[in-house]
C-alpha positions in Angstrom: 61.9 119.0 68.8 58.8 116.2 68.8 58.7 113.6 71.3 59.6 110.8 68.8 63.1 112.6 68.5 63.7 113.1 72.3 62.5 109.4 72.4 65.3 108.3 69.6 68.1 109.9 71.4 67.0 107.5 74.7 67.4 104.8 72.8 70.3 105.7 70.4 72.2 106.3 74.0 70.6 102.7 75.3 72.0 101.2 72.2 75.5 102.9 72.4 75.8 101.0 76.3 74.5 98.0 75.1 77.0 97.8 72.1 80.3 98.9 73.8 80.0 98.7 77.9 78.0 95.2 78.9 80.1 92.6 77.3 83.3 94.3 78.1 82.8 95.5 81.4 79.4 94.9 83.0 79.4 90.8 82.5 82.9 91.0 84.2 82.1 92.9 87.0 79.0 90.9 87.8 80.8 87.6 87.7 83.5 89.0 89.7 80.9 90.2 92.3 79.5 86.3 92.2 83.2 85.3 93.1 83.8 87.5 95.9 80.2 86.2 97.5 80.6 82.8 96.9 84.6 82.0 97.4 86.2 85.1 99.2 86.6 84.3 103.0 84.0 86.8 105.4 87.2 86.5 107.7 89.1 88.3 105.1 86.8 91.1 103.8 85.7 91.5 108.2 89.6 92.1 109.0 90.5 94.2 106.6 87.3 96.3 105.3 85.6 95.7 108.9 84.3 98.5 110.4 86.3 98.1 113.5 89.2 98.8 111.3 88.8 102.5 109.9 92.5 103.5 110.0 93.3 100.4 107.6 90.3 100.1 105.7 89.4 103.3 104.1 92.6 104.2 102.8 93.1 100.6 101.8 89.6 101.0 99.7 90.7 104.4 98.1 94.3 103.2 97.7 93.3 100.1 96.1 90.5 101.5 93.7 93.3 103.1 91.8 93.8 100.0 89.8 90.3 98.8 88.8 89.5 100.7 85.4 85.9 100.9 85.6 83.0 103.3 85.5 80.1 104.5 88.2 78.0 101.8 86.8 80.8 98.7 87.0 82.1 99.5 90.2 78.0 98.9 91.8 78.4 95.0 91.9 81.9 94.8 93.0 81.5 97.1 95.9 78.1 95.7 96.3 79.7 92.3 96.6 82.0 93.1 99.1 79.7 94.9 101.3 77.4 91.8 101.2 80.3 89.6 102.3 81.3 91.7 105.5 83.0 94.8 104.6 81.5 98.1 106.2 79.4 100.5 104.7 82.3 102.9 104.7 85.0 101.2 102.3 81.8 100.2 99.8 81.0 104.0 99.4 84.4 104.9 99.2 85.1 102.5 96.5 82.1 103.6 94.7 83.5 107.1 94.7 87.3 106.9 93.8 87.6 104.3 91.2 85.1 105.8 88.8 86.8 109.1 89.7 90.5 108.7 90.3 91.6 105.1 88.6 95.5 105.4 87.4 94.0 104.7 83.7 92.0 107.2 83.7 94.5 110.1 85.4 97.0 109.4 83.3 94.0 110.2 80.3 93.6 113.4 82.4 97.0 114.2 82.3 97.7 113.8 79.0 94.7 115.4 77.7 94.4 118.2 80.2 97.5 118.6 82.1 99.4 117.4 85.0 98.0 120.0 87.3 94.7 118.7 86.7 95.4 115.4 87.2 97.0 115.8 90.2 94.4 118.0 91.5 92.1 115.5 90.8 94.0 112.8 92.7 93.7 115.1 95.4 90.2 115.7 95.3 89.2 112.5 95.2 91.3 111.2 98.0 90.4 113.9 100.6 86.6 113.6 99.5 86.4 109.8 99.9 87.8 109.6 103.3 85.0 112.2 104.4 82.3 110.1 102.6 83.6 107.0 104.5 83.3 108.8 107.5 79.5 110.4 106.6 78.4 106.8 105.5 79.4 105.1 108.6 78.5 107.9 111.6 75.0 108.5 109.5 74.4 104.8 110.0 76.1 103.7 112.7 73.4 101.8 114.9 72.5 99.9 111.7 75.9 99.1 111.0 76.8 97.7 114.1 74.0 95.3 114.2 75.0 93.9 110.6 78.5 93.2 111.4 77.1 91.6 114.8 74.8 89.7 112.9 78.1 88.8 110.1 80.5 87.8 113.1 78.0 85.7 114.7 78.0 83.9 111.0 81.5 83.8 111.1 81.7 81.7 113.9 79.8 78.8 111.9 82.0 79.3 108.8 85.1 77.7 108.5 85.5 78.2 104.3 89.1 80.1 103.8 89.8 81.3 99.7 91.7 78.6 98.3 94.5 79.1 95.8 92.2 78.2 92.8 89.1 80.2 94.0 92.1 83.2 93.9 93.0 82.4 90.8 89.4 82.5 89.6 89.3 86.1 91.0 92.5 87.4 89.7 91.5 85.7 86.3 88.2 87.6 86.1 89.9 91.0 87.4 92.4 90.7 84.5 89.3 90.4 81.7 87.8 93.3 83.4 90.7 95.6 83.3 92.7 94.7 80.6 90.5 95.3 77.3 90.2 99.0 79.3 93.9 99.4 79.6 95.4 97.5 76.9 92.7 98.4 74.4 92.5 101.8 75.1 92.6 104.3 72.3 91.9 101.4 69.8 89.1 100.4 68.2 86.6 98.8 70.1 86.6 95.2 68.4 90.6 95.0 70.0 88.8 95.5 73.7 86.5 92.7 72.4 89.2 90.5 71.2 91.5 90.6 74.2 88.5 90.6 76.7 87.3 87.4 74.4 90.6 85.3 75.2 91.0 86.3 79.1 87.2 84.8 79.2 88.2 81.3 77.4 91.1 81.3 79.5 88.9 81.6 82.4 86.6 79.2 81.0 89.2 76.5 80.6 90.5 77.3 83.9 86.7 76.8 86.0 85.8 74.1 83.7 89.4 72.1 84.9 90.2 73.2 88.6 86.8 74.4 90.2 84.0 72.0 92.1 80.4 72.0 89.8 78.9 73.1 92.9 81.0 75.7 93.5 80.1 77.0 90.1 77.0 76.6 90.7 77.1 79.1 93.4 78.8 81.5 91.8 76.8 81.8 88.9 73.7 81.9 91.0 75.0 85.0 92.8 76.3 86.2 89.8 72.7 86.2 88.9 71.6 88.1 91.6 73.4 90.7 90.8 72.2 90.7 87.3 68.3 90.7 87.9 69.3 93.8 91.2 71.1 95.6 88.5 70.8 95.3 85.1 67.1 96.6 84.8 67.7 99.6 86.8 71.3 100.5 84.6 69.5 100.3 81.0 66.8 102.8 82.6 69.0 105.3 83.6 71.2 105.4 80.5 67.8 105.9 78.8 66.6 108.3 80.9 70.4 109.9 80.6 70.0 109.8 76.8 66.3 112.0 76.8 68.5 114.6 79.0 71.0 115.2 77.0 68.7 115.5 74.2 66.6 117.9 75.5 69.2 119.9 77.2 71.0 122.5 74.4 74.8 122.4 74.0 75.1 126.3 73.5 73.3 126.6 76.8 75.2 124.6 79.0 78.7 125.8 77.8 77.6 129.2 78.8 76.9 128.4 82.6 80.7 127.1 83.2 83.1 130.3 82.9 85.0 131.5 85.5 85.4 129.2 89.1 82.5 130.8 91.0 80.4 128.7 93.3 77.7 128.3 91.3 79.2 127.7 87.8 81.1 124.5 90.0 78.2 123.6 91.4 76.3 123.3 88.1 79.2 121.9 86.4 79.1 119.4 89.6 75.6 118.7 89.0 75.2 118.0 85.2 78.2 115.9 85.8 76.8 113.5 88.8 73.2 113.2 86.4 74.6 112.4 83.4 77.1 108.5 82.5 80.4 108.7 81.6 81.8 106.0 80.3 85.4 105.5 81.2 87.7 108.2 79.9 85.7 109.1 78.2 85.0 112.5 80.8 88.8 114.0 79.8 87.6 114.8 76.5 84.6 116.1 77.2 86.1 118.7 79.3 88.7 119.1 77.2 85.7 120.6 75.0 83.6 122.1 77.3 87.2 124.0 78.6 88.3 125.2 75.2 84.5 126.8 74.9 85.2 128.7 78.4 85.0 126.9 80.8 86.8 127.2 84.3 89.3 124.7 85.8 87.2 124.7 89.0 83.8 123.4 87.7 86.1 121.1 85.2 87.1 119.4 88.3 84.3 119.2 89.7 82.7 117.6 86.3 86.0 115.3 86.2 85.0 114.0 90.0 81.1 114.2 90.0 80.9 112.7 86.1 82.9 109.1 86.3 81.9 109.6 90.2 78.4 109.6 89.3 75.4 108.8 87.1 71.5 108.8 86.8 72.0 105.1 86.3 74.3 105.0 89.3 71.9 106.7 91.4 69.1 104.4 90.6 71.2 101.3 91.1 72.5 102.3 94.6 69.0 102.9 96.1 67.6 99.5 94.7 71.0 98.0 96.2 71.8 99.3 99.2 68.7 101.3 99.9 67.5 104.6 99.2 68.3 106.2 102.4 72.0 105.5 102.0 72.0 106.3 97.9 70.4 109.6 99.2 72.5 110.7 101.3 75.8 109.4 99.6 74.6 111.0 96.6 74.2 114.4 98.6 77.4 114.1 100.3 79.2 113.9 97.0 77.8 116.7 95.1 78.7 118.7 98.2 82.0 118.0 98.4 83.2 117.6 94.9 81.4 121.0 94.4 83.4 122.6 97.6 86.6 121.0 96.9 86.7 122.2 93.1 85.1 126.0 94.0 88.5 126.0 96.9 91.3 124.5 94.4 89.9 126.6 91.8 90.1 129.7 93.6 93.6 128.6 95.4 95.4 126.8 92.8 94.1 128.1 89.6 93.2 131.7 89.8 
């Protein structure tokens, strides 16, 4: 294999983002991001995604990432965006970890494809893993924690903007093109997630152009753009880099490692799952494959959490977002514990 072939299968994976996962789910999740910075109340996101507030807010952030569709990549600027408006390190990383891995869309996928014991063992995975990860995020940065929210109360004391019923229209409009060309559209032809995303977007348009304040707008679409210029570059890298990997990397090889549930086949299975992008659903399948060529149910559920869970591009993102201490060691804590929890479920439930 020549380097101008490794190169092509960078770019053939760069173009295969570009074409089906920016318009219909990237450009949604960054203006939604814009919205929650520029009209969601820091009251709001403080009270109920607060740090002081553990016992509400981190099953409220696993609970609630059930319903957003999305993949390792689109989740990054929503959870980015709350974290920026007052919620606690805790909820962001949890929310980063459980809708990628355990959105209703895509267990029901799971469940269809590869059983209901599977999906439900992946609900379960993913629920007692994120609560841990809330915990390691905020106890492995408490001191730093505390003084942001201090500094974020203080600022709430000079704020007195509350989320008005059109700004919460705004957001529910721009939630519904985000998830809805995923759930509606799914298993159809990509031009039908285009077409129903394309008519929630000049719905919204109509709507913003009618009922919200230019300056407001103006706001939003210069956070919006912060995200965008944070983001964006470090996303198409990683898929590239992502791309060259699975290139280089032989099929035949790979299927090999996985039989059985032993430690070590999870923990590979763990691993080449948390490097490499899945788009959303699109990780059922492939284990569907890699399982029908021998591989265990343990490291399938640890690809099935680590892969939507996790990406190079992910990886990447996180450290130029919230820093490379914290991407380091959320990206550690994950690979742990999906790896544990799939090696004990494998060897309990499944031998």
């Amino acid at each position: 294999m020549d380097i101008l072939e490794i190169i092509m299968g960078g770019l053939e994976a760069l173009q295969e983002y570009i074409a089906f996962h920016i318009l219909t789910c990237l450009i949604p999740a960054f203006l939604i991001a814009g919205a929650i910075t520029t009209f969601l109340s820091r009251e709001v996101i403080i009270k109920y995604l607060g740090s002081t507030k553990k016992i509400i807010s981190f099953p409220l952030a696993a609970i609630g990432s059930m319903g957003l569709a999305v993949c390792s990549c689109t989740i990054i600027p929503i959870a980015s965006g709350l974290y920026r408006k007052g919620g606690s390190i805790g909820p962001a990383f949890i929310m980063l970890w459980t809708a990628p891995a355990m959105n209703i869309l895509a267990l029901v996928y799971t469940g269809a494809i590869l059983g209901i014991d599977m999906a439900i063992m992946r609900i379960i995975a993913a629920l007692s893993t994120s609560l841990i990860v809330g915990i390691v995020m905020v106890n492995s940065f408490k001191k730093e924690e505390e003084l942001r929210m201090k500094k974020l109360s203080d600022k709430r004391q000079l704020s007195n903007k509350i989320i008005d019923k059109k700004a919460l229209i705004l957001i529910l409009l721009l939630v519904l093109t985000l998830l809805l060309p995923n759930y509606a559209g799914a298993g159809r032809p990509y031009i039908d997630k285009v077409l129903i995303f394309s008519i929630f977007m000049i719905i919204t348009i109509v709507y913003v152009w009618r009922f919200i304040d230019f300056n407001l707008i103006k706001d939003w679409l210069k956070e919006t753009l912060w995200f965008m210029r944070t983001m964006f570059p470090l996303l198409l890298l990683g898929v590239f880099i992502v791309g060259i990997i699975g290139k280089v990397l032989p099929e035949d090889w790979i299927t090999t490692l996985f039989g059985g549930s032993g430690l070590l086949a999870t923990f590979l299975a763990t691993l080449i799952g948390a490097l490499s992008y899945f788009a959303t659903l699109t990780e059922a399948p492939f284990v569907h494959t890699l399982m029908s060529l021998g591989m265990g149910k343990g490291p399938a559920l640890g690809l099935l959490l680590a892969g939507p869970g996790l990406s190079l591009p992910n990886m990447l993102t996180i450290s130029r977002v919230f820093g490379v201490k914290k991407a380091i060691v959320y990206i550690l804590t994950t690979i742990f514990l999906a790896t544990i929890t799939s090696f004990i479920i494998g060897n309990v439930f499944w031998k």
